[in-house]
N, C-alpha and C positions, 0 to 999 in steps of 0.2 A: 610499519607501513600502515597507511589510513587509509581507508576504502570505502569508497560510496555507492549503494545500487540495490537493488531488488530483483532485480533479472537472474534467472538461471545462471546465467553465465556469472554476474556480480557475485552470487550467494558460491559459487565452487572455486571463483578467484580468492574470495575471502576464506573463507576456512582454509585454504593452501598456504595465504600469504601474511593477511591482513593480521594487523594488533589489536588495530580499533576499526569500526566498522559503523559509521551513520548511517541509516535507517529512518524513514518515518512513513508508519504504516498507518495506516485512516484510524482503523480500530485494533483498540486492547487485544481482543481475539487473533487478530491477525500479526501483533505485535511480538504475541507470546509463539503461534506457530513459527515465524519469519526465526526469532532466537533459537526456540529447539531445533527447526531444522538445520540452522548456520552452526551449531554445535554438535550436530550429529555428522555432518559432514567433518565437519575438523577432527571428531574422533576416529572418524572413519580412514582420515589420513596419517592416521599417528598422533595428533595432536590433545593437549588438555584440555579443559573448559577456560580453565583461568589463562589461558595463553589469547584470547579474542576478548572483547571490553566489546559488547554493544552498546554504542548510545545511541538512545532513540529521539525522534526531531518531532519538536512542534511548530505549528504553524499559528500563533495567536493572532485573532482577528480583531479588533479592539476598535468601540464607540461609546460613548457618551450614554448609550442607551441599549438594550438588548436589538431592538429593532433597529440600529445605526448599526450596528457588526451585522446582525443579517442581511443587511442592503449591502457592507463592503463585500463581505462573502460572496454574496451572489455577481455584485459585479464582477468580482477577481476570477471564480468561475464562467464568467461569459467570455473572457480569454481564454479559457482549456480549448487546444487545440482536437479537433477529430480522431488523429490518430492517439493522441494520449490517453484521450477518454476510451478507447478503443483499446489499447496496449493496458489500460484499469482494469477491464470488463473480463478481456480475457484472461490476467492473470487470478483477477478471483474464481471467476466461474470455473477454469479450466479450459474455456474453447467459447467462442464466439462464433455459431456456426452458420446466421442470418442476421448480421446489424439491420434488415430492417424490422425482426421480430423483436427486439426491443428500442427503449426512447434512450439511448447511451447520456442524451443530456439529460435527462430526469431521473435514472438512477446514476450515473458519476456526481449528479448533483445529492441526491438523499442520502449514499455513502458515504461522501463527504462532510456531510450532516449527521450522521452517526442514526439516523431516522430508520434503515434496514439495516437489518445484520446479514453479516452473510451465506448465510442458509438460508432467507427469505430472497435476497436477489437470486440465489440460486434456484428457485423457485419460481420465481418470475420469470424467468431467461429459460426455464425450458418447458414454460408454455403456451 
């Protein structure tokens, strides 16, 4: 079975079920937690390590020029809808607990860019 998602609920279906598992997490950091924990769960079910295959997704943004990808980039995020950016925020931070103490479009946007890590949005977001 092949499985797609990042949600709590995606990450306990997978370790139960899945073979392979798509993924594509912003940052490296986040790439490498998302597998230890999707593997600690499966062992936590009975399961081996070698019994799950994650593969991880990229998203290549591609121009002519550095600054032609940053212009598609930025448009293609001017389509991120509110609550996605919303449903990003909180699954890094933990809890989104006033969307209006932070700009959701300026950091969903820098994250995306790889420009904060995730212990500086975390930072940002609880002050």
């Amino acid at each position: 079975m092949v499985q797609a998602g990042s949600s709590e609920a995606g990450v306990r279906f997978a370790a139960e079920f899945a073979e392979v598992v798509f993924t594509a997490q912003p940052l490296l950091e986040s790439g490498k937690q998302y597998y230890a924990d999707l593997k600690e769960k499966a062992r936590g079910l009975g399961r081996e390590d070698n019994q799950i295959l994650v593969m991880p997704g990229i998203v290549p943004i591609i121009g002519k020029t550095k600054q032609e990808a940053s212009d598609k980039l930025e448009k293609l995020q001017s389509y991120t809808h509110t609550d996605v950016m919303t449903e990003t925020a909180d699954r890094w931070l933990g809890f989104v607990t006033d969307l209006r103490a932070i700009d959701l479009t300026l950091w969903f946007r820098a994250l995306c860019r790889r420009r904060i890590s995730f212990r500086a949005a975390k930072r940002c977001s609880s002050s």
